[in-house]
N, C-alpha and C positions, 0 to 999 in steps of 0.2 A: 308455714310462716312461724319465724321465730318471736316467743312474748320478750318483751323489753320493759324493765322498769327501770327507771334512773334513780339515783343515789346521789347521798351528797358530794361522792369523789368525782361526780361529772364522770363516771366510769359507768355503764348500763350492764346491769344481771339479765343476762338472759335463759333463755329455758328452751332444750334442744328441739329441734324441728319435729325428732319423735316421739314429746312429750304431748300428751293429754289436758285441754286447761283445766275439764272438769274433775282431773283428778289431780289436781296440782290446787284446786280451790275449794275442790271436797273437805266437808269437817275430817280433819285426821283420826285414822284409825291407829289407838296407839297399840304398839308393834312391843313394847320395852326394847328395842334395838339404839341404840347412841349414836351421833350422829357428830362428825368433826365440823365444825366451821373456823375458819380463820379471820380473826379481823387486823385490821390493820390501824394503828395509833400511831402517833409522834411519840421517840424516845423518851421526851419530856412527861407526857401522859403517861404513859406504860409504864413509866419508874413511881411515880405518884402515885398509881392506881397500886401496885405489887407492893408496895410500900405500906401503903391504907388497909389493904386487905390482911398482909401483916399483922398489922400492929393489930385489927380486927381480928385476928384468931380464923379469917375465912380462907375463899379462897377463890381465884378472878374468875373460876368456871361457876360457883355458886352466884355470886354476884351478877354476873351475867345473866343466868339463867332467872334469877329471882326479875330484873329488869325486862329479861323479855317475858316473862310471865306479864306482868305489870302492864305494857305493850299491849300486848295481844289481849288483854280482858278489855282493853282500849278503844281497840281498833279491827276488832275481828267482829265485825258485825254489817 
């Protein structure tokens, strides 16, 4: 059985058949390994965001990363 969460795109992440829940919900073991994700924005969004972080001297993977930090002290419990 495939896990399914849904998202705001009405598009569902799933998690392969030969994935483990309890190590897919286990506290992460950090590895320092980096990990790609892709998300997807309207061009509109994307120009403002690359723009912002710009003129911020940053940059949209920190931003990111600092957001999903932020997130997960949130919601991971």
């Amino acid at each position: 059985m495939a896990l399914e969460k849904a998202h705001s795109s009405n598009k569902k992440m799933t998690f392969g058949e030969n994935r483990d829940l309890k190590q897919i919900v286990a506290p992460p073991v950090m590895s320092g390994k980096v990990k790609r994700v892709n998300v997807n924005f309207d061009e509109e969004k994307h120009l403002r965001f690359k723009a912002a972080c710009a003129r911020k001297g940053t940059s949209l993977t920190d931003v990111i990363n600092h957001l999903v930090d932020g997130w997960l002290e949130k919601n991971e419990s």
